[in-house]
C-alpha positions in Angstrom: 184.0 283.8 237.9 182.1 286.3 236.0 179.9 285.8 232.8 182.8 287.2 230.2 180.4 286.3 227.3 181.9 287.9 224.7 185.5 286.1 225.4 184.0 282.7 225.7 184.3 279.6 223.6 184.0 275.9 223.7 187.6 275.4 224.6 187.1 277.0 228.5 183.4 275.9 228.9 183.9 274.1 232.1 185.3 277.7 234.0 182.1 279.0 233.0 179.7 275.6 234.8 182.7 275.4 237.2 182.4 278.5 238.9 179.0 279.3 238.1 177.0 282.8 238.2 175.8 285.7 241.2 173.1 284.7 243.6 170.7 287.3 243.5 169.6 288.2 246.8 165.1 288.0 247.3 164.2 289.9 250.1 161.0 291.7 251.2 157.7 291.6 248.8 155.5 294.8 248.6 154.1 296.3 245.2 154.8 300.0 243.9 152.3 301.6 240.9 153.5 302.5 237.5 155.7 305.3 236.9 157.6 307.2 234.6 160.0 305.9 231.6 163.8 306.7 231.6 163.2 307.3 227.5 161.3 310.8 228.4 164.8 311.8 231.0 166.9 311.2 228.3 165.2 314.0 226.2 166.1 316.3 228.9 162.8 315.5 230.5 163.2 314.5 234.5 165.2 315.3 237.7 168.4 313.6 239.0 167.2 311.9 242.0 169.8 311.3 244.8 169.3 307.3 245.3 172.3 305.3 247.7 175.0 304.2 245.0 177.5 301.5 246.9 181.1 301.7 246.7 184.4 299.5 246.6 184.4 296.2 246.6 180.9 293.7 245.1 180.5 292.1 248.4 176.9 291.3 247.1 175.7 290.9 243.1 173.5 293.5 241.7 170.4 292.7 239.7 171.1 294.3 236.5 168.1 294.9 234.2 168.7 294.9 230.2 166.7 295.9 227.5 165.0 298.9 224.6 164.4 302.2 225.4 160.5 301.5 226.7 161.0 298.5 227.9 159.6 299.7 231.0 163.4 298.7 233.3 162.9 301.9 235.6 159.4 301.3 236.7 160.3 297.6 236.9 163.2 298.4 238.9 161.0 300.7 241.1 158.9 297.9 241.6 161.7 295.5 242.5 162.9 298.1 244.9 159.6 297.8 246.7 159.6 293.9 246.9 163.0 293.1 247.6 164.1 295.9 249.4 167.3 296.4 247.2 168.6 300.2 246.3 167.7 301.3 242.5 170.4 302.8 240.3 169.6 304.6 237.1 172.4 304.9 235.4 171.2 308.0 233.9 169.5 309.6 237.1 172.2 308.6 239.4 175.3 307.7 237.6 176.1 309.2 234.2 174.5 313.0 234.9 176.4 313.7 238.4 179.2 312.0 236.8 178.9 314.4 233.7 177.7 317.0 235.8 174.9 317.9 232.9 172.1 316.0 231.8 172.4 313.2 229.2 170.5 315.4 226.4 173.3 318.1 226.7 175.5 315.5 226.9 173.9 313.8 223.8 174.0 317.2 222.1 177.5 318.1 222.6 179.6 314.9 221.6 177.3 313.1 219.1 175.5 309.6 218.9 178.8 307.6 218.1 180.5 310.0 220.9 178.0 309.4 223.6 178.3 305.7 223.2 182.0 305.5 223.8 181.4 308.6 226.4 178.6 306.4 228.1 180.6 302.9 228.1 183.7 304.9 229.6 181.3 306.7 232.5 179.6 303.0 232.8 183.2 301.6 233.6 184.0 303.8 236.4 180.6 302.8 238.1 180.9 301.0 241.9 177.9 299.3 242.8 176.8 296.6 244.8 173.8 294.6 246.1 171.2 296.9 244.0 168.9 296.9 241.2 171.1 298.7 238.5 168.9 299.4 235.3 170.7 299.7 232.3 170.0 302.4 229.4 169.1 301.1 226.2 172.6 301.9 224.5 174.4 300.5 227.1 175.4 297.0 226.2 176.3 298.4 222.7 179.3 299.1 224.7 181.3 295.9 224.8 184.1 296.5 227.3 181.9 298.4 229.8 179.1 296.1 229.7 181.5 293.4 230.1 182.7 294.8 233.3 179.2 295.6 234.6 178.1 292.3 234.3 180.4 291.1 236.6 179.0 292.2 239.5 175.9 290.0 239.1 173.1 288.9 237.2 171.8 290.7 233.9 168.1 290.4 233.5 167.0 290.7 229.8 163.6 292.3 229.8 162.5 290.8 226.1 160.0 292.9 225.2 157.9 292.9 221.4 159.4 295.5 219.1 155.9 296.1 218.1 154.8 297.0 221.4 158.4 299.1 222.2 157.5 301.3 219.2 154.2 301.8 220.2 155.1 302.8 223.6 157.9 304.8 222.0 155.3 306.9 220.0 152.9 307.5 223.0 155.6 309.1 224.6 156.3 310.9 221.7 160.2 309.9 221.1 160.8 309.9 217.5 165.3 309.0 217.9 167.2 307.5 220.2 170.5 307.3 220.7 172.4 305.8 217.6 169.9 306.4 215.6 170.9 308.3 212.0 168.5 310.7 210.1 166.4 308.6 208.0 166.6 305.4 209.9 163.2 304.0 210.7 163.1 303.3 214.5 161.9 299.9 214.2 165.4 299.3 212.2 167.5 300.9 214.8 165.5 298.5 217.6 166.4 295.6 215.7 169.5 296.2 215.3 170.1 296.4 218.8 168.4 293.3 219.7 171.9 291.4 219.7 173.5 293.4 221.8 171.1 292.0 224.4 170.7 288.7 223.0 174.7 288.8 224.0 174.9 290.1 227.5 171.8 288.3 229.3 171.9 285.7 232.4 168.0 285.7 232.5 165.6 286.5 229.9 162.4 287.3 230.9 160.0 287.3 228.1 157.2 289.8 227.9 153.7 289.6 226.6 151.9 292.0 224.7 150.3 295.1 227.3 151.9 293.1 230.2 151.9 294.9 233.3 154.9 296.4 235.0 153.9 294.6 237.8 153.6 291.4 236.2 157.1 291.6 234.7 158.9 292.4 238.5 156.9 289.4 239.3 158.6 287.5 236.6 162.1 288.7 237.8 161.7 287.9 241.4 160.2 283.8 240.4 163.0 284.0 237.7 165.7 285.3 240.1 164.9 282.6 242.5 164.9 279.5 239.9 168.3 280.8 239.3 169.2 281.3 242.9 168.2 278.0 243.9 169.1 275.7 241.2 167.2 272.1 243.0 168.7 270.1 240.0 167.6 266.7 239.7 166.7 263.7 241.7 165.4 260.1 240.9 162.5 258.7 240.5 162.7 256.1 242.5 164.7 258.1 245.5 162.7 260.7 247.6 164.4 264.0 247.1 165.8 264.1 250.6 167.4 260.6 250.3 169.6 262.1 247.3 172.5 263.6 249.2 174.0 264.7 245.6 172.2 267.8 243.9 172.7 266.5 240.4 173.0 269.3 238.4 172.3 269.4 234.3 175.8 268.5 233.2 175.9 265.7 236.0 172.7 263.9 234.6 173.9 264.4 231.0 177.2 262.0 231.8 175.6 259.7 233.9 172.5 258.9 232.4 171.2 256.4 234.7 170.9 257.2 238.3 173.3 255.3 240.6 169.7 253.3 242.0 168.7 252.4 238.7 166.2 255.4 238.0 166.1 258.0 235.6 166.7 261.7 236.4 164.1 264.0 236.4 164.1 267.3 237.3 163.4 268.6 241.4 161.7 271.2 240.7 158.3 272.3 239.5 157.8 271.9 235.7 158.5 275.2 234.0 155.2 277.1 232.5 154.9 279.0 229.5 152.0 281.6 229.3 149.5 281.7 226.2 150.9 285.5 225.9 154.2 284.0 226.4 153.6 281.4 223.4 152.2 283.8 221.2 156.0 285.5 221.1 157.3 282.3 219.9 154.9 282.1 216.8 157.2 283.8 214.4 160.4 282.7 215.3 162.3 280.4 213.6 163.1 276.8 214.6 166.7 277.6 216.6 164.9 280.4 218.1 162.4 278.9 219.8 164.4 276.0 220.9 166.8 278.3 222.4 163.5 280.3 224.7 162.3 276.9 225.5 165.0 275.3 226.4 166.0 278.6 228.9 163.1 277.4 231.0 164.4 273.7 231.4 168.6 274.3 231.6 169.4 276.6 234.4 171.7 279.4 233.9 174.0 278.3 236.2 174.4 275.4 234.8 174.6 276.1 230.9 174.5 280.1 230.2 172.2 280.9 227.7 174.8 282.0 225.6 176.3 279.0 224.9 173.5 277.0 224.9 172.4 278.8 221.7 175.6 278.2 220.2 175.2 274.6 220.6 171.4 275.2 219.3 172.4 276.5 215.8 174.8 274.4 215.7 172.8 271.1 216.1 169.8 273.0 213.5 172.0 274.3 210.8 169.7 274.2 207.9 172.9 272.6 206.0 172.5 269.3 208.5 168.6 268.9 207.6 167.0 268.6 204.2 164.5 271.0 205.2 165.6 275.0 206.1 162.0 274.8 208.8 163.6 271.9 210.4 160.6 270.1 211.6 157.5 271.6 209.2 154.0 270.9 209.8 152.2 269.4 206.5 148.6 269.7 206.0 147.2 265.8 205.3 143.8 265.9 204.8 140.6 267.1 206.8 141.5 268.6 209.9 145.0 266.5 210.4 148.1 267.8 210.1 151.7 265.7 210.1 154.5 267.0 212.0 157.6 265.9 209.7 160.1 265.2 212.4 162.3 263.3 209.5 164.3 265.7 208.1 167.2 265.2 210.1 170.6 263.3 208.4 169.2 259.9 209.4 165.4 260.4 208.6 164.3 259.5 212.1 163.0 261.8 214.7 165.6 261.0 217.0 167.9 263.2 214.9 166.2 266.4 217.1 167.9 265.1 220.1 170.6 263.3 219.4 172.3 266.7 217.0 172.0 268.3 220.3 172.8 266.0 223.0 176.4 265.2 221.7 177.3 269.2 222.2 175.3 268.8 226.2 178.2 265.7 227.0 180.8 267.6 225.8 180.4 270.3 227.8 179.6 268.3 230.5 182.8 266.3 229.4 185.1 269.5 230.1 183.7 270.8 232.6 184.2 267.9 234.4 188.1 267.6 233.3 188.1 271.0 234.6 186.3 271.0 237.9 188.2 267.2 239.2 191.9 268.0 237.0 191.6 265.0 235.6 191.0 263.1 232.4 188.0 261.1 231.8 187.0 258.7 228.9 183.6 257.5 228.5 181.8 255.3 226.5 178.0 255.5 225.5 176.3 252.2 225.6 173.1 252.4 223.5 170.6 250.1 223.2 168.4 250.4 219.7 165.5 249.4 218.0 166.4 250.6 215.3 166.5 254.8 214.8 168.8 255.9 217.9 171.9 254.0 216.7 172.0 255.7 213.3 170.9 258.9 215.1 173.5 258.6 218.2 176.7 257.7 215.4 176.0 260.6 213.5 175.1 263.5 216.3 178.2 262.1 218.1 180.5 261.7 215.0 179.1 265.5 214.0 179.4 267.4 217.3 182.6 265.0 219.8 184.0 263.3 217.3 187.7 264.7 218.7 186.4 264.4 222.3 187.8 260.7 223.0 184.1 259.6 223.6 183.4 256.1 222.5 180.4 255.2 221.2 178.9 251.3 221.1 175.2 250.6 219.6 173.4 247.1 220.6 170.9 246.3 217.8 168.4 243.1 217.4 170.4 241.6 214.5 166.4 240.6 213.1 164.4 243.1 214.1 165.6 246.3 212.2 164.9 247.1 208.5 167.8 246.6 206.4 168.1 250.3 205.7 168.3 251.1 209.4 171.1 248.3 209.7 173.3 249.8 206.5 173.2 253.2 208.3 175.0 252.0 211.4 177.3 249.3 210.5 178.6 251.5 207.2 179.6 254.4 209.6 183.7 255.1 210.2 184.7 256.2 213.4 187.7 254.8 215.5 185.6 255.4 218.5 182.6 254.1 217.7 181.3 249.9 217.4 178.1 248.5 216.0 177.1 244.8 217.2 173.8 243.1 216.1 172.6 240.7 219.0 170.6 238.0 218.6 167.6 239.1 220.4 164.8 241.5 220.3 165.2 244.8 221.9 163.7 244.3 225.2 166.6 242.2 225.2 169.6 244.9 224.1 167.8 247.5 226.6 167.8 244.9 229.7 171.2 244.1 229.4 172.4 248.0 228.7 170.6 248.8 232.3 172.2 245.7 234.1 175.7 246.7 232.8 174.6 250.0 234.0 174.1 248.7 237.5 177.2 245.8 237.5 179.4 246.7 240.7 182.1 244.0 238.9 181.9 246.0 235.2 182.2 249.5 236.7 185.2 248.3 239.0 187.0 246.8 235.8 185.8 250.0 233.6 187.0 252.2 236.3 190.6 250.2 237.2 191.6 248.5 234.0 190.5 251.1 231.2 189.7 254.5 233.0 186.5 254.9 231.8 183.1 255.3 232.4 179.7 254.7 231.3 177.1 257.0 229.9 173.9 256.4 227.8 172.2 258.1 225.0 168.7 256.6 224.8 165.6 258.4 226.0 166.5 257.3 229.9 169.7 260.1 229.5 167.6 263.6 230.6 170.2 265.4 227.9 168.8 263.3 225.2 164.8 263.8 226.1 164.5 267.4 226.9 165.0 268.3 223.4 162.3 266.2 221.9 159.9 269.0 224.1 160.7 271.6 221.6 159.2 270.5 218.7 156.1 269.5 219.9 155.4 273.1 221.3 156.8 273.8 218.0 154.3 271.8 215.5 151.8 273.7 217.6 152.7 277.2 217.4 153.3 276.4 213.4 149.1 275.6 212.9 149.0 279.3 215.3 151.3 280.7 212.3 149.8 279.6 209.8 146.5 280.6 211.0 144.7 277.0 211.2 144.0 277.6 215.0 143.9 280.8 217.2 146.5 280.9 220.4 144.5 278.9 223.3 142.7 276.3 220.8 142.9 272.7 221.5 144.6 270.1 219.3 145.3 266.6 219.8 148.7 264.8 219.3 149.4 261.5 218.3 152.7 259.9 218.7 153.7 256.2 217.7 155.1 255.1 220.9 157.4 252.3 221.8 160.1 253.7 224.8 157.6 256.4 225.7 160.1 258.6 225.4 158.7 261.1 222.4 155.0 261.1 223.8 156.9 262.1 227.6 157.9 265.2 225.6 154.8 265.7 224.4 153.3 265.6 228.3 155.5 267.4 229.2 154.9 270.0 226.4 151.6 269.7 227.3 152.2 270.5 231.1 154.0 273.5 230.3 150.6 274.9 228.8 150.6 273.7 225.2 147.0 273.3 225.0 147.1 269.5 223.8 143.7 268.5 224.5 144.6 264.4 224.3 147.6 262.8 223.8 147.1 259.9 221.7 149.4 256.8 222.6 150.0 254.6 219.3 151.1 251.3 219.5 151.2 248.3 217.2 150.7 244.7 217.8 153.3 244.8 221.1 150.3 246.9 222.8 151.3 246.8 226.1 150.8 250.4 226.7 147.4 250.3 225.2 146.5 247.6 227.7 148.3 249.4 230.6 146.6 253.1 230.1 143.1 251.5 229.5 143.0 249.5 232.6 146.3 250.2 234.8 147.6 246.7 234.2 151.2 246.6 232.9 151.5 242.7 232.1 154.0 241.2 230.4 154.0 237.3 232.1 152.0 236.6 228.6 153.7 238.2 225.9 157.0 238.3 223.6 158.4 241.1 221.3 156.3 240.3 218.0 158.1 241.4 215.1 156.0 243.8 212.9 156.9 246.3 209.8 157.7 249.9 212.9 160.5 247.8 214.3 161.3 251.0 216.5 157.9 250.7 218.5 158.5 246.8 218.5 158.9 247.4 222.1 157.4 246.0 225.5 159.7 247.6 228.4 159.3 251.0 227.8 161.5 252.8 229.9 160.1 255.9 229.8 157.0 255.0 231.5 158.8 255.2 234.3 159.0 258.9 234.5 155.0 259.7 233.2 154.5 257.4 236.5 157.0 259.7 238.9 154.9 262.9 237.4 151.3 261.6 237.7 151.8 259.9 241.7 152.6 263.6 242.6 156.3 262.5 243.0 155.4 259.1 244.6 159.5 257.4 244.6 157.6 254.6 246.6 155.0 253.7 244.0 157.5 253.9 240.8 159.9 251.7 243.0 157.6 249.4 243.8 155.8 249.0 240.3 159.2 248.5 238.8 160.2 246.3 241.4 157.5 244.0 240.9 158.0 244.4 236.7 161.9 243.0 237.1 161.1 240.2 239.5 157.3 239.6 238.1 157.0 240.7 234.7 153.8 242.4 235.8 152.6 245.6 238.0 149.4 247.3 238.4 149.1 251.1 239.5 146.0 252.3 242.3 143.3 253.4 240.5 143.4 256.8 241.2 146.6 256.6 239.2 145.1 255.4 236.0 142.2 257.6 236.4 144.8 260.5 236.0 146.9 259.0 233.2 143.4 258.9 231.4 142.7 262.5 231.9 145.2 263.2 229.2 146.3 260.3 227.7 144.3 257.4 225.5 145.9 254.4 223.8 145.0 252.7 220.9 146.8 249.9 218.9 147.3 248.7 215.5 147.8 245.2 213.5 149.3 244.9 210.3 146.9 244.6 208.4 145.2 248.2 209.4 149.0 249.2 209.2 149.3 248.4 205.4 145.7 249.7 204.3 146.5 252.8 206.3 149.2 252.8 204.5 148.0 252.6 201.0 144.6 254.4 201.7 146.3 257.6 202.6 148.4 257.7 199.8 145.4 256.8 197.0 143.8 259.7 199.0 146.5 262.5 199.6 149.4 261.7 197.4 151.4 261.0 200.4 153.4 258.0 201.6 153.5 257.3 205.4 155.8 255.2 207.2 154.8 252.2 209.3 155.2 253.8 212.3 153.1 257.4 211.5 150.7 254.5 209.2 150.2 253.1 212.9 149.9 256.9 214.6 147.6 257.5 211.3 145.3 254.2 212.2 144.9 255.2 215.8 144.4 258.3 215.9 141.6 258.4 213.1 139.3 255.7 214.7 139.6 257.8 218.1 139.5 261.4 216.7 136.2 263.0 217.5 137.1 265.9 214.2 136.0 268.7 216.9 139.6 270.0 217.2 142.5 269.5 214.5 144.5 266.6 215.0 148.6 266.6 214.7 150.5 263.1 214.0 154.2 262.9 214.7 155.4 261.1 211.4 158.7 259.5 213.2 160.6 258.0 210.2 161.0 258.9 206.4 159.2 256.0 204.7 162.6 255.7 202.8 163.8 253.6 206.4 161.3 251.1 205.6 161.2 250.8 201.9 161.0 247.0 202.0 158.0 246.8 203.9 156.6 250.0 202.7 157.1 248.4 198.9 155.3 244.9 200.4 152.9 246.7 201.1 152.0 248.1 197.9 151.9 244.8 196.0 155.9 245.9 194.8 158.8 242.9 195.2 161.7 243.8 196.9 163.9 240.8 197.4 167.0 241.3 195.0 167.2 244.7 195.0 170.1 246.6 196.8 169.0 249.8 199.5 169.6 252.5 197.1 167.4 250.2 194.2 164.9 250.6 196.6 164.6 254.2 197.5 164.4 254.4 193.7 161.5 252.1 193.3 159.6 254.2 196.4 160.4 257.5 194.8 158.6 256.4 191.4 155.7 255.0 193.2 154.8 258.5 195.5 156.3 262.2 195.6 155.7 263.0 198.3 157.5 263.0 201.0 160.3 264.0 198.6 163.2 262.2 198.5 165.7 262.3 201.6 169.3 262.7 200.3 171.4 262.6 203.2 169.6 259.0 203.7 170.2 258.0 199.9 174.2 258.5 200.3 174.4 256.9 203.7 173.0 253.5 202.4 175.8 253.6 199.5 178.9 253.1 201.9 180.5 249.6 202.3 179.8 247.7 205.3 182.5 248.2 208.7 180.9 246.6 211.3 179.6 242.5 211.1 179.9 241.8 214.8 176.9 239.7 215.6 177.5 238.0 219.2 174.7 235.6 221.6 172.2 237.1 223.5 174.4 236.2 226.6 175.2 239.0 229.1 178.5 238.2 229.4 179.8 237.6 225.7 177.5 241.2 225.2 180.0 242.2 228.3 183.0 240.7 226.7 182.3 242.7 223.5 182.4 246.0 225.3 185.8 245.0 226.9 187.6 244.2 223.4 185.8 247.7 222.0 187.6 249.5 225.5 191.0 247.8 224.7 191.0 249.7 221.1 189.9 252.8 222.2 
């Protein structure tokens, strides 16, 4: 089925996964110089060249290239034609002037700038073309039904080019109007303008740096071309990529979160890369915009079209859901340290970045698999917390599928949350979703999450007795970590904006790390050439991943969950670990297997030593006690004004006894310190005992400004109380709970 973007919506989502997009076909590689623009033939200035133009039926897609007059799609096209051996058509050389018979000035001149559009998208209709290189005009896709039709036959190829560098090409060349363009109307006005007629149409986008090379971009194409082409998907990390039999795709992973051997899903192929040039077109974008170019490199087309994966983005970052119209800003601290505010989302936690977009990923994942089997399915996401994903999982899901028939059940350690963390789960309504407090840490509540995962007897009685399946939304689902990437490129290319670094400085990053999750994003923001210099691993008292990057030793035979004032990095299984440890053994399925082999049955791994010498090329750890947690705490605030919360107090703490203040330093501050006001009041000599949530959020905002006051948070804690389910840390009363929630669902 053919990309009929403008006609799509939500409702028929799964045709568009289901039946997919055009191969393009890569053939032969050889390299052709620069040549001439089509801008200067359609001022008259050229000769029709007689090129092979297929006809009758698409027995083969075309590669259809998109984009500005100057662009440079001819002489990129030419150079495709070289490399892959594919016929060019121009569609002014060889298919509107013979189809006019005159050129497309006199055609220009004769009917008018509205005229030749509909005269152009009417010519454009009646083309026949198959397995070439078709390059656009720049006024093309401002025809809707023509465009439409032409890209059907394969796979349109955005060339994003700079307006800057579009109107300085423009001016070289000496072309003062283009087509559509009324007296009086600056150039760069009419560019813009166009810019959504090819933010509409476009499989691929390749994004072009400033001066690139012709040659450079055709380059792009063909690597881009072939990404699409062959879509690897994703294998796990404890499989060897020819032992998977399945290509997972995006939408597979998204349902089934865990894969079937116990591992998490990572992608097969190569991490994507994004240039410094490449970066630099990202600095003056907005939030949703730069999300939606990031994420293009990570979700292939065929599996999510771009188009509808920015739907989804604005959707998830409407300024109306967060308190702050940046979404995640960058605030200067002190010195040469910066906080990234990751908090502004409706629950105050970081996980909100994800989990607002993740819901809208299972959806479509949801229907398109309804579509593609003809059935009905019914799932239920099983989350274990410790203490932020719950609140964050209830409200994405609850925002974006509340009408989806998804149910939703959250496992939190009934004592080892704050109480504000608590009132924002068990005070949200929802038929489909349940909130149950167990009475154990959450090592515990993540344990049992995986072994219901991996219960032959639970998925049998899922499957037979309640048609449903299981799904997760913690950091092991792939749908729920990719997004966390974005806004740690993100909080870099703000200090670029801002002008507190040049493109290409270092920074370090320091993230408060319990599931390993959010600093995973960060390496892998890092591997796609943000130039993070360290990443800083923060841990409090349960600093088992301090002890495990500083000497390879993941031991756990000694220790127990030790309850400290960042209850969501009170954490010793961090499941994300697993992944960094797929990605720095070169892919090694033996050696993750293995190490978390040994950690079930032993409680205890250790990785070779050339393995920890790698982890330590990028990565240091340090730790925190509670004591350096509250004078962090109150220091920085006697200092700067500004109130931390435990968790960014502990990032704050490690980070400044290892920063070396050669580079500027950016802490992810995780939580608003409204989630912790108890502790965060203990800590400043204030009493808390007797004095309801929203007392207490009072009591904070009077003793610091700033961060200002999160509203969103201050109304959730104000509901009455739905859920008091509190059941044994046995597996199978926690079992027996999900049964009774599957009977009323």
């Amino acid at each position: 089925m053919a990309n009929l973007i403008q006609y799509y919506t939500l409702k028929n989502l799964y045709q568009f996964c289901k039946y997919g997009f055009p191969h393009a076909r890569l053939l032969q590689t050889n390299f052709l110089a620069w040549s001439t623009s089509t801008v200067k033939r359609r001022q008259g200035i050229g000769q029709v060249h007689n090129r092979y133009i297929s006809s009758g039926s698409i027995e083969q897609a075309n590669v259809i290239l998109m984009g500005s007059p100057g662009c440079g799609k001819t002489t990129v096209a030419r150079i495709l034609h070289q490399k892959m051996g594919m016929p060019i058509i121009d569609i002014d050389d060889d298919h509107l002037e013979p189809y006019w018979g005159m050129s497309v000035a006199q055609k220009l001149q004769e009917v008018g700038s509205e005229g030749f559009i509909e005269a152009e998208g009417r010519a454009l209709l009646d083309l026949k073309a198959s397995g070439s290189i078709i390059s656009l005009t720049g006024s093309n896709p401002m025809h809707t039904p023509a465009m439409t039709a032409v890209a059907q036959s394969g796979t349109v190829i955005f060339l994003d080019v700079q307006i800057s560098d579009i109107l300085q090409r423009l001016a070289c060349m000496k072309v003062s109007r283009i087509v559509g363009q009324e007296k009086g109307t600056p150039m760069e006005d009419i560019l813009q303008y166009r810019q959504q007629f090819y933010e509409k149409f476009y499989d691929i986008r390749i994004l072009c740096e400033e001066y690139e090379t012709p040659e450079s971009v055709a380059d792009k194409v063909i690597q881009s071309l072939a990404v699409f082409k062959d879509n690897k998907g994703f294998v796990s990390t404890r499989s060897q990529g020819s032992q998977d039999k399945y290509k997972w795709t995006f939408l597979d992973v998204v349902l089934q979160g865990l894969a079937p051997d116990g591992g998490l899903f990572v992608p097969a192929r190569e991490i994507p890369h994004f240039s410094l040039g490449e970066m630099r077109r990202l600095v003056h974008l907005n939030y949703p915009d730069r999300a939606l170019r990031i994420l293009e490199r990570w979700i292939n087309t065929r599996d999510l079209h771009p188009q509808v994966l920015k739907q989804f983005i604005q959707m998830a970052y409407d300024p109306k859901v967060f308190n702050c119209n940046k979404i995640f800003p960058v605030r200067h601290l002190e010195d040469n340290i910066y906080l990234a505010e990751l908090f502004h989302g409706p629950t105050a936690s970081f996980k909100d970045a994800a989990l607002q977009l993740m819901p809208l990923f299972f959806t479509a994942a949801l229907q398109y698999e309804k579509g593609s089997q003809n059935k009905k399915s019914k799932y239920i996401i099983l989350v274990a917390t410790s203490g932020d994903t719950g609140g964050a999982v209830l409200d994405g899901f609850a925002r974006h599928a509340g009408n989806c028939g998804v149910g939703v059940m959250v496992l939190y350690p009934a004592r080892g949350i704050s109480d504000i963390q608590r009132l924002q789960m068990t005070t949200m309504k929802g038929d489909n979703i349940h909130v149950v407090g167990v009475e154990g840490d959450f090592d515990l509540c993540q344990t049992t999450v995986k072994k219901i995962f991996m219960d032959p007897k639970v998925e049998e009685e899922m499957r037979t007795k309640f048609h449903c399946k299981l799904s997760a939304a913690n950091s092991i689902s792939w749908g729920r970590l990719v997004p966390q990437i974005v806004y740690h490129m993100s909080a870099y290319l703000d200090l670029v904006q801002t002008k507190v670094i040049n493109m290409g400085d270092e920074v370090d990053l320091c993230i408060p790390t319990g599931n390993f999750g959010n600093i995973l994003a960060a390496f892998y923001a890092k591997e796609m050439g943000v130039p993070f210099h360290r990443l800083i691993c923060a841990s409090n008292t349960n600093n088992v991943l301090t002890d495990f990057i500083s000497t390879g030793v993941y031991d756990l035979r000694k220790r127990h969950v030790l309850k400290t004032s960042s209850p969501s990095i009170d954490i010793l299984v961090s499941s994300n670990l697993e992944r960094y440890l797929y990605h720095v053994t070169d892919g090694s399925a033996n050696i993750v297997k293995k190490c978390f082999s040994s950690l079930a049955e032993h409680r205890h791994f250790v990785v070779p030593e050339e393995v920890m010498r790698t982890m330590q090329k990028t990565m240091v750890a340090g730790w925190c006690s509670e004591d350096q947690c509250r004078n962090t705490v109150n220091q920085i605030l006697n200092r700067t004004g500004y109130l931390l919360d435990p968790h960014t107090a502990v990032g704050a703490h490690v980070s400044m006894s290892l920063n070396q203040r050669d580079r500027p330093l950016i802490i992810a501050s995780t939580a608003h310190p409204a989630k912790f006001a108890s502790d965060v009041l203990a800590f400043m000599g204030k009493k808390s005992l007797g004095l309801s949530a929203s007392q207490m959020l009072v009591e904070l905002h009077e003793l610091a400004k700033l961060p200002a006051p999160h509203t969103k948070l201050s109304s959730s804690v104000s509901r009455p109380v739905i859920h008091s389910t509190v059941c044994r840390s046995n597996y199978s009363n926690i079992v027996s709970e999900v049964y009774n929630f599957l009977k009323r669902l």
